[in-house]
Structures are given as structure tokens and as C-alpha cells.
N, C-alpha and C positions, 0 to 999 in steps of 0.2 A: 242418461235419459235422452231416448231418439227416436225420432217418429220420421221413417225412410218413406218420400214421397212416392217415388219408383214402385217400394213394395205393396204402399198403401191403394194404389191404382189395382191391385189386385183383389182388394176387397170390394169392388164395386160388384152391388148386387145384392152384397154381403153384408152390410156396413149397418143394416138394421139389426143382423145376428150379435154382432161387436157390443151395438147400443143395447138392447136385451142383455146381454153377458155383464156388462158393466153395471146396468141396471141392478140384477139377482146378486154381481158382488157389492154392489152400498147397500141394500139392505141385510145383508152377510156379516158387512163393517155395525151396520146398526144397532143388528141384535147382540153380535158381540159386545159393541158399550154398555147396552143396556143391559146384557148378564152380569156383565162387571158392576156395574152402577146400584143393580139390584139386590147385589150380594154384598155392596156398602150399605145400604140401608138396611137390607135384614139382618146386619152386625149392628148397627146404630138400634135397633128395635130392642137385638138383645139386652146392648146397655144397659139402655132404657127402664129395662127391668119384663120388658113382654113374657105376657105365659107362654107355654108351651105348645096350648094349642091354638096361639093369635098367629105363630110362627107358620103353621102350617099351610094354609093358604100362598104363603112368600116363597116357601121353600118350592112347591109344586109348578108359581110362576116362573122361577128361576129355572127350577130341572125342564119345561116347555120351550123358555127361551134356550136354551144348551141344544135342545133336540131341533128346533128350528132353525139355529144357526150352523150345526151341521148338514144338517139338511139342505140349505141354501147354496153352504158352498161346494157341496157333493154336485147340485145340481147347477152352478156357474163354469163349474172344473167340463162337464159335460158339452154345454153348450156349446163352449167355449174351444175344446176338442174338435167337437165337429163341425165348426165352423174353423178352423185349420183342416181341416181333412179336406173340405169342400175349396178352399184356397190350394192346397197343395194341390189336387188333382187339375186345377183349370192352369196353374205355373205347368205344370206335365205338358196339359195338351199344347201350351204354348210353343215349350221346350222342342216339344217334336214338329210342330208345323215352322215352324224355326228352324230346324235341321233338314227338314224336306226342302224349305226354301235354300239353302246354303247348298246343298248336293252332294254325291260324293267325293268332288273334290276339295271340299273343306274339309271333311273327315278324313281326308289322306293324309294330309298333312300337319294332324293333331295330333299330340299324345294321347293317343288312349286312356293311357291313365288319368290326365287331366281331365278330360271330355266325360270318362265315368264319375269321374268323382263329383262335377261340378253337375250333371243330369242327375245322379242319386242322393251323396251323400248333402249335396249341397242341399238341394229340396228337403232332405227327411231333419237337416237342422235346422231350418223355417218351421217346422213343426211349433217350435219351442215360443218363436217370435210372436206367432198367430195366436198360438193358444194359451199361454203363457205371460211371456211378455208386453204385448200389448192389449191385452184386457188389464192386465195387473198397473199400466200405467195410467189408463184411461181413470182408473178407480183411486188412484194414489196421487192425482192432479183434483179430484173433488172431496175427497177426503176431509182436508183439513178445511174445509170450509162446514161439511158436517161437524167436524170433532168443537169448531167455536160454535156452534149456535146449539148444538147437546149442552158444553159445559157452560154456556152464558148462561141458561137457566138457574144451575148453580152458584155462578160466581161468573162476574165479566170481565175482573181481574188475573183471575187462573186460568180464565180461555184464553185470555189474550196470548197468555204467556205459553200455553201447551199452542195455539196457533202459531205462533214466531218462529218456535223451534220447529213446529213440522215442516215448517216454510223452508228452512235450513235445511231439516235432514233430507228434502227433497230435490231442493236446487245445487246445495252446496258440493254432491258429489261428480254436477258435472263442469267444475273446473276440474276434472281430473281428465274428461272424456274423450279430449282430442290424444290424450296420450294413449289413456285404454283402448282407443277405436285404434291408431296405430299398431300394437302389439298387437291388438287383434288381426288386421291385415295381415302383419310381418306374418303371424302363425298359420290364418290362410293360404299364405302361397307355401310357406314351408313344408306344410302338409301338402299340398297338392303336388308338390317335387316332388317329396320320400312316395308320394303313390304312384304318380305318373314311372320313376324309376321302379320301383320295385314291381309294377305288373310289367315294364318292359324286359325286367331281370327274368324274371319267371315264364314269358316268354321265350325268352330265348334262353334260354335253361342249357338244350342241349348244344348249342351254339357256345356257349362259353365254355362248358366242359369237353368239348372238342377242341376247341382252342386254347386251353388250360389258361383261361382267365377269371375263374370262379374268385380268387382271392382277389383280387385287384376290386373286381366289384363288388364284392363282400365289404371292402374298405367306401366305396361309395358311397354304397346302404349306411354304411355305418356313421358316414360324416352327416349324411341327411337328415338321421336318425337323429346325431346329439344337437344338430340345430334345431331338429321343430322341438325338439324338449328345451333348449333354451329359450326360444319364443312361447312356449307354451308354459314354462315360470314365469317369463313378464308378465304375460297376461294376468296370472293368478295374483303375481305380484301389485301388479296398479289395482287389480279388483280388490284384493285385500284391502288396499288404503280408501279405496274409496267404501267398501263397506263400515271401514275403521270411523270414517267422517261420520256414516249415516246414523252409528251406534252413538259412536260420541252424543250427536245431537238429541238419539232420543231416551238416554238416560241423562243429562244434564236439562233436556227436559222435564224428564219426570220427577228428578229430582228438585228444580226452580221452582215447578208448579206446587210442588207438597212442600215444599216451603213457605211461599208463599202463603200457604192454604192455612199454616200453621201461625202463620203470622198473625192473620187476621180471624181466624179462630180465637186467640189469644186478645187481641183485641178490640172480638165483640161485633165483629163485621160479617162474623159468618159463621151458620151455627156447625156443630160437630157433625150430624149425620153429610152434610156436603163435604167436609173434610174425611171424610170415612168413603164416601163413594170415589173422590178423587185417588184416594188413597191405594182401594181396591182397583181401580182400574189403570193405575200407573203408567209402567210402560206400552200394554197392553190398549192403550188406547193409540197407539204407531201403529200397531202390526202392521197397514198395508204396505208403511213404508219401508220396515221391514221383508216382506213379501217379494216386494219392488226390487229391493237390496240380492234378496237368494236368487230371482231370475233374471240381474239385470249383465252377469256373463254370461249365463246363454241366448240372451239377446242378443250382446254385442256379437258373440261366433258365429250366430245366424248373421249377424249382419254384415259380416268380415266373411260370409259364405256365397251369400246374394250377388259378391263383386264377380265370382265365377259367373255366376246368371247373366250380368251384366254383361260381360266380355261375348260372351256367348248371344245375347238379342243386338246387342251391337256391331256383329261383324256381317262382313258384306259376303257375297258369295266371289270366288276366287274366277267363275266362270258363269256370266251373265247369258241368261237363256232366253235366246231366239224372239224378238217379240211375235206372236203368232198370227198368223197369214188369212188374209179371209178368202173366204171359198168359195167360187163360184157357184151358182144353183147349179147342180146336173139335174135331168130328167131320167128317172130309172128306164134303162132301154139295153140290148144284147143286138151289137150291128155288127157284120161282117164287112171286111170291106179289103178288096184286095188278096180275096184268099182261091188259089186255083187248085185243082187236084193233077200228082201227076199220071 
């Protein structure tokens, strides 16, 4: 979990689309508990002994809230797209008034391959961070304040306790983070090697096969190659463990809270249909933090991608241009002076 100040200067202008996004995803989160919650009570109804046609009315509000919370998040995912679209294109124009300021003697002396990678590829995986990752964080820091003050209604002992755990599945993975953010770097530059070599390979393609050293650099490629694959296992690797944390915490929640629930169920503190709504909504009352969990390596990539960016707004030009001359007023005028015929 990382909120990159650098990057976030690039939402300025923006940053009411972000708040909107976040907005249309807590009421997303909402309707989802509340389908969950509704669909514990129209099983506590059944109990109950309800007729068939008391059910109908539940059934109808239920299948409504399902279509609205798809609905929502069809229309968060949106938003929230194109307000990364509209961030990527203004990092673009940066990128290029940036390279106009540097000249072409900074381009001479870059790898191409780096230079592309870090203008293209590096931009199109901030894609992920803008639209993605950080709406998805914004909504997974308010969350669990929703998820206590939903289940206090039911019960303020079971909120407390689905609150605790969310607390956990949200903070707790980022003692993992300085290690993840490393790997992720390491895999940053790794990959921008294997490309920078391999478009200078291809480059000069006929150059090597004239000189019969196709194999030698064939072996290059090939060391470059088996290094970003092992940086590109740690990564998966540390994100594994930390999604391992995030999991942990939200079925040993869901499991405390329905315990709990059973407890007091049993003695008389809380009637069955709140134990049935808890019930039904389980795990499923995490998801954002889950959510958070599936895009929070491609957050880190973008963000292990951005240090190209970085390298790049930070470098000076190699050959500092002329400060420019002020000019004296001319009068538009055509004078001869000096001119004889022979």
C-alpha cells in the first residue's frame, strides 16, 4: 500500500474524477453488503416459516440490488479508466517538452532501448496505478469504517471484531512492502537491460552477422533474459506472501466474527436472523480488500516503472542553450550605401 507523491502531482485538475471514482466504488461496496445481508434475512424469513408469496417482494429487492451493484461497478471501472487516460496523455506531453528541453544531445547518448521503453512502456503501465490501483486504495482505506457502522447495527461486538481484522488485512501487508518495492526495481532495470540490448541486437543485426558474432550475443540475450525471469519470480514471490497475509486475515476474520455470532446467538444476546445475515456475508464483506490484494502488483510495476520517468524529468541537458539576445528595434527600411556600377 503506496501513495507516490511525484505521481499524484499529476492528478492535479484530476483529483475531483479520483474523488467521484471512489465515491461510485463505496456505494458499489454498499450495495454488495446489503445484497449479502438481504439474502440473510430472506433465509431467516424462510425459517421463520414465511409464505411463498411474503418472499416475493425480498426476492425482487435482492435480484435490484445485484443489478445495481453491477451496475456501479461497470460504471467506477469507467470513470476511473478515463481518468487514467486523461493522466497518461498530460505524463506524454510532459515526457516530450522534457526531451525537447534536453536536445539531441541527450538522445545521443541514451539507449534507445531504455529511452523507448521508459516514454512507452513505462507510461502504458501507470495505466494500471491510475485506474486501478489507486481508486481501489482510496475505497479500501474507507471501507472498514463502512463495514463497523453496517454491522453495528446488527451486533457491535461482531463489528468490532470484522473491523480489527480488516485493519490487519489492510496494514499488515505492508511490512512486506519495502521488500516488494525492491524486487520490483530489481525487475525494472532488468527489463529495461534485456530491451535496451535486444533493440541494439536487432539493430545491428547485420553488423554482427558480418562479423560472425551472432552467438556470443545470442548468449547476452540469453543471460539478460534468465535474470529479469528471476527478478520477475521475486516479485511474484514477495506478492504471494503478501497476498498470503491479506487472505489469512480475511478468513480468520470471517471465521472470529461467525463465531462470535454463534456465541451470542446461543446466549440470547443476539437473535438468529443477524447471525444468518453475518453468516451470508462472510468473507464477502472484504472484497475491497481483496480487490486491493489482485491489483496491488500492478501497482507496485507501475511504480517500479515511474523510476524510468523519474530518471528521465530529472536529468539535465548535456549542452545548455544560449541564453537568448535581445534585439534591438530596427525600422523596416531597403538603403543602399556604398554600391557603385562598373
Amino acid at each position: 500500500m503506496h501513495l507516490e507523491p511525484r505521481l499524484w502531482a499529476f492528478t492535479k485538475g484530476l483529483r475531483g474524477r479520483i474523488a467521484y471514482a471512489v465515491a461510485i466504488g463505496l456505494v458499489a461496496v454498499g450495495l454488495g453488503v446489503a445484497r449479502l445481508a438481504l439474502l440473510g434475512w430472506l433465509i431467516a424469513q424462510v425459517f421463520a416459516g414465511a409464505a411463498l408469496a411474503d418472499l416475493v417482494l425480498s426476492v425482487v429487492i435482492v435480484a435490484v440490488v445485484m443489478v445495481l451493484r453491477g451496475w456501479f461497478e461497470q460504471w467506477r471501472a469507467m470513470v476511473a479508466h478515463e481518468t487514467a487516460a486523461r493522466v497518461q496523455k498530460r505524463l506524454r506531453r510532459a515526457l516530450f517538452e522534457k526531451l525537447c528541453d534536453l536536445g539531441p544531445a541527450y538522445a545521443g547518448v541514451q539507449r534507445s532501448g531504455d529511452v523507448t521503453l521508459t516514454m512507452i512502456d513505462g507510461v502504458e503501465q501507470l495505466e494500471t496505478y491510475f485506474g486501478k490501483y489507486l481508486p481501489q486504495l482510496l475505497v479500501s482505506l474507507l471501507t472498514p469504517l463502512l463495514i463497523f457502522v453496517f454491522v453495528a447495527f446488527l451486533d457491535l461486538p461482531v463489528a468490532a471484531v470484522l473491523l480489527t481484522f480488516a485493519l490487519i488485512a489492510l496494514f499488515a501487508p505492508a511490512a512486506w512492502q519495502k521488500r516488494d518495492w525492491r524486487n520490483a526495481k530489481d525487475r525494472q532495470g532488468a527489463y529495461g537491460d534485456f530491451a535496451a540490448e535486444l533493440l541494439d541486437s536487432i539493430q545491428g543485426l547485420a553488423t554482427l552477422k558480418a562479423f560472425g558474432r551472432s552467438r556470443e550475443r545470442a548468449a547476452v540475450l540469453a543471460e539478460k533474459a534468465d535474470y529479469l525471469f528471476r527478478t520477475t519470480m521475486w516479485v511474484l514471490g514477495t506478492n504471494t506472501l503478501s497476498r498470503g497475509i491479506t487472505d489469512t486475515a480475511i478468513a480468520v476474520g470471517a471465521a472470529a466474527a461467525l463465531a462470535l455470532g454463534a456465541y451470542r446467538v446461543e446466549a440470547g444476546a443476539m437473535d438468529l436472523a443477524a447471525l444468518l445475515m453475518i453468516l451470508m456475508m462472510g468473507v464477502e464483506i472484504f472484497r475491497p480488500m481483496r480487490d486491493l490484494r489482485t491489483v496491488l502488483h500492478e501497482g507496485m510495476v507501475g511504480l517500479s516503472a515511474a523510476q524510468g520517468l523519474y530518471r528521465l524529468f530529472d536529468a539535465t541537458p548535456p549542452v545548455a542553450d544560449a541564453p537568448p539576445r535581445a534585439v534591438a528595434t530596427l525600422a523596416p527600411g531597403i538603403a543602399f550605401e556604398g554600391v557603385t556600377f562598373a
